[in-house]
C-alpha positions as CSV (number, residue, x, y, z in Angstrom):
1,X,-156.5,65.4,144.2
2,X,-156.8,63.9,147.6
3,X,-158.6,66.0,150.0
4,X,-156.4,65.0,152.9
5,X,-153.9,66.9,152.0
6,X,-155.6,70.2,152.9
7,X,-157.2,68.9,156.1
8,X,-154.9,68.1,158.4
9,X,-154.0,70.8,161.1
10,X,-157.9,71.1,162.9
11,X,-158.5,74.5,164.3
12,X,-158.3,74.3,168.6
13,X,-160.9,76.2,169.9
14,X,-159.7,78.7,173.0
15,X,-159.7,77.2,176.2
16,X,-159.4,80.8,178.7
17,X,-157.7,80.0,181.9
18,X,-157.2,82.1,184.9
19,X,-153.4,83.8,185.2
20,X,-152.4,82.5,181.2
21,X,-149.4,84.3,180.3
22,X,-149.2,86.7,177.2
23,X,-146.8,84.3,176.0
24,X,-149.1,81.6,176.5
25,X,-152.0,83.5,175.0
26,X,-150.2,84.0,171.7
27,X,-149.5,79.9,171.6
28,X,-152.1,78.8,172.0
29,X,-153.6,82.1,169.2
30,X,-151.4,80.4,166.5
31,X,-154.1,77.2,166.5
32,X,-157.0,79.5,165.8
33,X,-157.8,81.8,162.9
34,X,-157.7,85.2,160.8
35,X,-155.9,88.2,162.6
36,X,-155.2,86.4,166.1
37,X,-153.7,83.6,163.9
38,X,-151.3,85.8,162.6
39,X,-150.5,87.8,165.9
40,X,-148.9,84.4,167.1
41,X,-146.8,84.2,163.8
42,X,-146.0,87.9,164.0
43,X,-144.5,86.5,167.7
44,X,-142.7,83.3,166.1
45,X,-141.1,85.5,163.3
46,X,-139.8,87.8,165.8
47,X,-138.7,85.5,167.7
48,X,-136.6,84.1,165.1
49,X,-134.7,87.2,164.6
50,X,-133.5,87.1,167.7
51,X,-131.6,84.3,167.6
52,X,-130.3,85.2,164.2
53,X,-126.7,86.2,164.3
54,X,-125.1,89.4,162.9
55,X,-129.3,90.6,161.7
56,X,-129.7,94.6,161.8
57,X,-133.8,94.5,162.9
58,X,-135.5,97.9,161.8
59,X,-138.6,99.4,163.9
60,X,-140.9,101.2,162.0
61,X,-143.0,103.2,164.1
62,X,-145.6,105.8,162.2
63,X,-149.0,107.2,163.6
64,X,-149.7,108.9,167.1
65,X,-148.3,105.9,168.9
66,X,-146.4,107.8,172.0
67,X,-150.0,110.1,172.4
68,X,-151.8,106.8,172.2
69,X,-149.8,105.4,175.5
70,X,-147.2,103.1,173.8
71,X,-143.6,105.4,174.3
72,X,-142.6,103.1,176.9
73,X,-143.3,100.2,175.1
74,X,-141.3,101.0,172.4
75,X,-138.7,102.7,174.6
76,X,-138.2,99.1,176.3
77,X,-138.0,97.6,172.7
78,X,-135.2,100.0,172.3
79,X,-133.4,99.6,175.8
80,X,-133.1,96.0,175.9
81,X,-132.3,95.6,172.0
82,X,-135.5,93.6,170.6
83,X,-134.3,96.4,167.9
84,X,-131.6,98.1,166.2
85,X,-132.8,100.9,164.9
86,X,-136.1,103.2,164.7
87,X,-137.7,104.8,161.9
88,X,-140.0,106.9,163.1
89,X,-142.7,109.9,162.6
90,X,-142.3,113.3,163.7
91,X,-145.0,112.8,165.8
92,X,-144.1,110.3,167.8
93,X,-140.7,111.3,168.5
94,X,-142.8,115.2,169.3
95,X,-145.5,113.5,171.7
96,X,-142.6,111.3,173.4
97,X,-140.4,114.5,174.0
98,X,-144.1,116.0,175.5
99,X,-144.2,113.6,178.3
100,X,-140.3,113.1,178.9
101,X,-140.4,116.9,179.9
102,X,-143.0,116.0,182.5
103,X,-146.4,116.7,180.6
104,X,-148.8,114.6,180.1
105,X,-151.7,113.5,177.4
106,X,-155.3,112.9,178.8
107,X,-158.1,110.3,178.0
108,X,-160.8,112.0,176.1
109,X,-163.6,111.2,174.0
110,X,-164.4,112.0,170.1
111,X,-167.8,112.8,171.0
112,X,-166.8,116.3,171.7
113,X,-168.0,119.8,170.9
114,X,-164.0,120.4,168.8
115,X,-165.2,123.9,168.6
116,X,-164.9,124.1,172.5
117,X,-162.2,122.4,172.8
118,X,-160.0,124.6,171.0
119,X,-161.5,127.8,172.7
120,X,-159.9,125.9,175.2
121,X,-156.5,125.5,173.9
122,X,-156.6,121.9,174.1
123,X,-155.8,119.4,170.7
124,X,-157.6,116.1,170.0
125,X,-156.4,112.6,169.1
126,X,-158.9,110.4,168.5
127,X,-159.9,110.0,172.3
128,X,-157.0,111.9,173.8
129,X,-156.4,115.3,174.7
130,X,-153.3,117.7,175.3
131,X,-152.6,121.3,176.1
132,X,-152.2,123.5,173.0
133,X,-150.6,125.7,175.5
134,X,-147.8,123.1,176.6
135,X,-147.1,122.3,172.5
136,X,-146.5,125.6,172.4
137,X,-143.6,125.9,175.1
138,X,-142.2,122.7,173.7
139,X,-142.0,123.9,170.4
140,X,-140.2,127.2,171.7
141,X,-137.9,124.6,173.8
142,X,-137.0,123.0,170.8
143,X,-135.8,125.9,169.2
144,X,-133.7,127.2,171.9
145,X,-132.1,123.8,172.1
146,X,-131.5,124.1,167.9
147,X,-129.7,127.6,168.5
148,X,-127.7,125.9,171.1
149,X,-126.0,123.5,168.1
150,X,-123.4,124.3,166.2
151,X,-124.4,125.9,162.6
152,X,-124.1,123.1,160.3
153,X,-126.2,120.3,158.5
154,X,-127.0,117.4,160.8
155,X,-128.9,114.0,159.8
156,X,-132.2,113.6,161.7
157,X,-130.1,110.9,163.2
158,X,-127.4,112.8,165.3
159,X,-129.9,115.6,165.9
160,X,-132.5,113.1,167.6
161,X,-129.4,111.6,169.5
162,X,-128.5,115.4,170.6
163,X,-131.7,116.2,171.4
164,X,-131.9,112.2,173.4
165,X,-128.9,113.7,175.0
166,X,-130.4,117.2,176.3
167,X,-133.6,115.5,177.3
168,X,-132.1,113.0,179.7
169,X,-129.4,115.6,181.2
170,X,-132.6,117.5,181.7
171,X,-134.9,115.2,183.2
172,X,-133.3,111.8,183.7
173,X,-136.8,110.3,182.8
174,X,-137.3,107.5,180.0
175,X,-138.9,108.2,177.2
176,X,-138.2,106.7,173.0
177,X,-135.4,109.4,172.5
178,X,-133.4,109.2,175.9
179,X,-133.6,105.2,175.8
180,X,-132.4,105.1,172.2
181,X,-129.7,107.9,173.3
182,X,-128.6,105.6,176.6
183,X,-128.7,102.3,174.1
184,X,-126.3,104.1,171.3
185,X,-129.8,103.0,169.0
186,X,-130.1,105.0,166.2
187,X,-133.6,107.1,165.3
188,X,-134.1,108.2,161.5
189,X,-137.4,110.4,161.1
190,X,-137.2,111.0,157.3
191,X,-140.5,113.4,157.3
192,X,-139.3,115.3,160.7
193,X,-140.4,118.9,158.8
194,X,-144.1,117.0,159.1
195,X,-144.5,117.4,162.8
196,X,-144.1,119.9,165.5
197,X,-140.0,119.6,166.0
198,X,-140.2,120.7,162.5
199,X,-141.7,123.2,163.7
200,X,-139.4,124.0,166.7
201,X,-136.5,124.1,164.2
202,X,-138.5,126.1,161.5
203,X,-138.9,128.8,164.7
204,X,-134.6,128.6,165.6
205,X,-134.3,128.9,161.6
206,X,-136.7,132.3,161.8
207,X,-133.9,133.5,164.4
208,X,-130.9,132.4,162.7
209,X,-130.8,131.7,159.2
210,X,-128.4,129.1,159.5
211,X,-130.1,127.3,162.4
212,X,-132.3,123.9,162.1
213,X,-131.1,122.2,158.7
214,X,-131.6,118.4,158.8
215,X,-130.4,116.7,155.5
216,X,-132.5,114.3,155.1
217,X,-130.5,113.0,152.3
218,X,-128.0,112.1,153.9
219,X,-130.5,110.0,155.9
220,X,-131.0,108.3,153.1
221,X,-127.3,107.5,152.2
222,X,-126.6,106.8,155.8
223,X,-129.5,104.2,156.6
224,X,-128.3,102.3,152.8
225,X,-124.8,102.2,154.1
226,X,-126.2,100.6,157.6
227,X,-127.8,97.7,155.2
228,X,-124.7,97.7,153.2
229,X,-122.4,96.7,156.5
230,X,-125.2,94.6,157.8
231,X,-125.0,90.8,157.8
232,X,-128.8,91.0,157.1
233,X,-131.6,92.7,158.0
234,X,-135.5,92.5,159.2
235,X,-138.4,94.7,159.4
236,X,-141.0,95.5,162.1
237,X,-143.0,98.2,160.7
238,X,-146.3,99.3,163.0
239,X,-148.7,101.3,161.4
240,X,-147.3,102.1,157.9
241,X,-146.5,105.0,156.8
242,X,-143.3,107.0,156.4
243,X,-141.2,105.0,158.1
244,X,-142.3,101.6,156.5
245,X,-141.4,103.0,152.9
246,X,-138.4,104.9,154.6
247,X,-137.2,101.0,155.8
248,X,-137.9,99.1,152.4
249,X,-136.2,101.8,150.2
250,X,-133.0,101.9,152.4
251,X,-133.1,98.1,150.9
252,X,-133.4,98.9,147.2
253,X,-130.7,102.0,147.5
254,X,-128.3,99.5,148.8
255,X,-128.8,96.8,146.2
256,X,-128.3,99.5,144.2
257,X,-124.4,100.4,145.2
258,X,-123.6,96.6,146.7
259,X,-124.3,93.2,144.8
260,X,-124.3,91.4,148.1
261,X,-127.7,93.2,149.6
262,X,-130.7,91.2,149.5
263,X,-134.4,91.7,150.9
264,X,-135.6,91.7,154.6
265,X,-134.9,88.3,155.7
266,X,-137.8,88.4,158.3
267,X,-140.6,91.4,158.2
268,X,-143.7,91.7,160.0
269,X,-145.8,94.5,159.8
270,X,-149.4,96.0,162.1
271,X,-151.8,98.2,159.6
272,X,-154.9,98.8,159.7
273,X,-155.1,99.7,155.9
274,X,-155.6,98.0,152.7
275,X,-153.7,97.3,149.9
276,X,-156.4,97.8,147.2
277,X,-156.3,101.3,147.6
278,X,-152.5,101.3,146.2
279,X,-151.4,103.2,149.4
280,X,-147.7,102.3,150.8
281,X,-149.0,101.8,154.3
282,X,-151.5,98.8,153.3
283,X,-149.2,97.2,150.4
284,X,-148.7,93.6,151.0
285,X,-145.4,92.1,151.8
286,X,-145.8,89.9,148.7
287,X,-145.9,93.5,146.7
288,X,-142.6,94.1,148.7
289,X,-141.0,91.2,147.1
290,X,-141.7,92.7,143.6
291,X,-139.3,95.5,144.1
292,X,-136.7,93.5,146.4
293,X,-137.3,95.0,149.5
294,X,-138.4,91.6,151.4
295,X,-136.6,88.5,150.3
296,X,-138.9,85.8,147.9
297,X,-137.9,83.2,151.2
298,X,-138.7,85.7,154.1
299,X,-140.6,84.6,157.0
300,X,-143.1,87.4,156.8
301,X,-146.5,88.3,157.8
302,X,-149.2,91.1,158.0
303,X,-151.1,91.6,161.0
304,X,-154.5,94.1,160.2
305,X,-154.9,95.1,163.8
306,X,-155.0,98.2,165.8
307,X,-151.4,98.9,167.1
308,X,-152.4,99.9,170.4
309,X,-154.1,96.4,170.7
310,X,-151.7,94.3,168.7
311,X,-148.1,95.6,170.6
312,X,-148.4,95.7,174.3
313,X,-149.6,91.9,174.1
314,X,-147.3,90.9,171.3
315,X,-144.3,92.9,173.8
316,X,-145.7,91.1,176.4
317,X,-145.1,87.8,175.5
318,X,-141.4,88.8,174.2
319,X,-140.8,89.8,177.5
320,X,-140.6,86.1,178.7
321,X,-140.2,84.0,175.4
322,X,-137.3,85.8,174.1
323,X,-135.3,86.5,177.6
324,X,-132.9,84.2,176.6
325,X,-132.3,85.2,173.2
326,X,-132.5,88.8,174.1
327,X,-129.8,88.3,177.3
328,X,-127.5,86.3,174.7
329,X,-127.8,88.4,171.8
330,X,-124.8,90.3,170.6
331,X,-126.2,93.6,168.6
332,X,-123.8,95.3,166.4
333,X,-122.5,97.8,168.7
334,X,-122.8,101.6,167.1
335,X,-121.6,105.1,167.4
336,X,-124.7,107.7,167.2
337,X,-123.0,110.6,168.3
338,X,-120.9,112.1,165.8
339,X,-121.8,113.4,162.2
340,X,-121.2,109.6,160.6
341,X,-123.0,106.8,161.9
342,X,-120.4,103.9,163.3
343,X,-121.1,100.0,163.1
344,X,-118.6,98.3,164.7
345,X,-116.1,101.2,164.6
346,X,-116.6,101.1,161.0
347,X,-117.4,105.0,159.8
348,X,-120.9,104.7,157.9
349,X,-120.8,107.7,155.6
350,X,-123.9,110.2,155.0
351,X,-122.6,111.6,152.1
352,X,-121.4,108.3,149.4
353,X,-122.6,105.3,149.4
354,X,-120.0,102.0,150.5
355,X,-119.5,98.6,149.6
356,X,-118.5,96.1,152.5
357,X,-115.3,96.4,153.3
């Protein structure tokens, strides 16, 4: 077997110059190796699904992101549609509503006495700090908003768009839910009872018995029916979790009710963890293909980088590359405010699955 065959793109050693662009950066990242390598493809793929007609993208967003200092990064994602839709954690929907209402998180260290630190009242991430005591009056905010609603079942979609809603009315300030609430981009959080709004809503249901139900199941429905009517889809998942599985299974319920669903088209995903481990968070996208969720002929690839390192340069570089794509794009206009998603004034119900029309 000739050898030549395997030896013919030469690595190109980084040349650092003054003022180089992020855009730049990531080019000239796709001629070296391992993880930086793949940050530059992670910035080609997206790329491509920007110029891809009628293509629902998916955001997966799961960790302590918005504590971490990346809300507005994600927030811009959402404003200026690099994105369709968000699947997020409780948490980072929670720490983004903390600092739209005008509080803040603090830089900290994890060498730290934790016993004094909660004598104090104040909670640790990592390296970051934030007032027990201002948690506390958000939760309590949270519930008085819920017994504000009307009494009946809402999808963690229209009751992050409500609450999107009450935020900006209150504030005016940008944040991940009153961007996605001005864009009409829909927010699924399928583990909300796993963070402090389920909290909040646990507190309104401890007043009013009827207060605070979220069917997630009809999340579920709702987000297959979205692939369903979808020309295709893609998937940018950072960190895992929840909302990675949440994403990929919205896939395999729809291929379920609709011959005419296939796997992600494009899919990128930012972990930190492993796949040997059998966890969902670190499972390759090859692994995906085993179950259908990413398409045998995707342009896919993993990144194993630290979110906070891996988006602000990767958004960055969008900023400029895609400007064109992004101004010419036409997203699928939706509805987010009533108790059925709308795609194109087509009713997406939360209660039976649909074919295409």
């Amino acid at each position: 077997m000739p050898r030549n065959r395997f030896l013919k793109t030469p690595v190109e050693p980084f040349r650092v110059e003054p003022g180089l662009p992020p855009e730049q950066v990531l080019a000239r990242m796709e001629r070296i190796s391992f993880q930086g390598r793949n940050l530059a493809t992670a910035h080609r793929v997206w790329l491509r699904m920007l110029q891809e007609r009628d293509l629902t993208i998916f955001l997966g967003a799961a960790g302590a992101l918005s504590a971490g200092g990346l809300r507005l990064v994600i927030a811009h994602l959402i404003a200026r549609r690099y994105v369709d839709c968000l699947v997020s954690t409780g948490a980072n929907l929670y720490h983004d509503l903390h600092e739209t209402r005008g509080h803040r998180h603090y830089i900290g260290t994890p060498r730290i006495d934790d016993g004094e630190l909660q004598a104090a009242r104040i909670d640790r991430v990592y390296d970051t700090y934030a007032s027990e005591d201002e948690f506390v009056e958000n939760d309590e905010w949270i519930a008085e908003y819920a017994l504000t609603l009307e009494l009946r079942p809402y999808t963690s979609r229209e009751f992050l768009y409500r609450l999107g809603q009450r935020l900006w009315d209150d504030t005016g300030a940008d944040g991940i839910l009153t961007a996605a609430y001005r864009a009409g981009v829909p927010i699924y959080c399928p583990a909300i009872a796993d963070s402090s709004i389920g909290m909040g809503l646990a507190q309104a249901r401890h007043v009013r018995a009827e207060a605070g139900r979220i069917d997630v199941i009809g999340d579920v429905i709702e987000s297959s029916n979205l692939v369903i009517a979808s020309g295709a889809t893609a998937s940018v998942v950072l960190g895992g979790g929840t909302p990675k599985n949440f994403i990929n299974q919205a896939i395999v319920e729809a291929e379920y009710y609709s011959s005419n669903v296939g796997g992600h088209r494009y899919a990128v995903q930012i972990v930190t963890d492993a796949p040997h481990f059998g966890g969902a968070s670190g499972s390759t996208l090859d692994e995906a293909q085993s179950w259908g969720k990413v398409a045998t002929d995707a342009a896919q690839v993993t990144v194993h980088a630290d979110v906070t390192i891996a988006l602000p340069l990767l958004a960055s570089a969008l900023e400029t590359s895609a400007a064109v794509h992004v101004m010419t794009r036409e997203p699928a206009p939706y509805g987010i405010d009533g108790a059925c998603l709308a795609r194109n004034g087509r009713l997406l119900s939360c209660q039976r699955f649909q074919d295409k029309p």
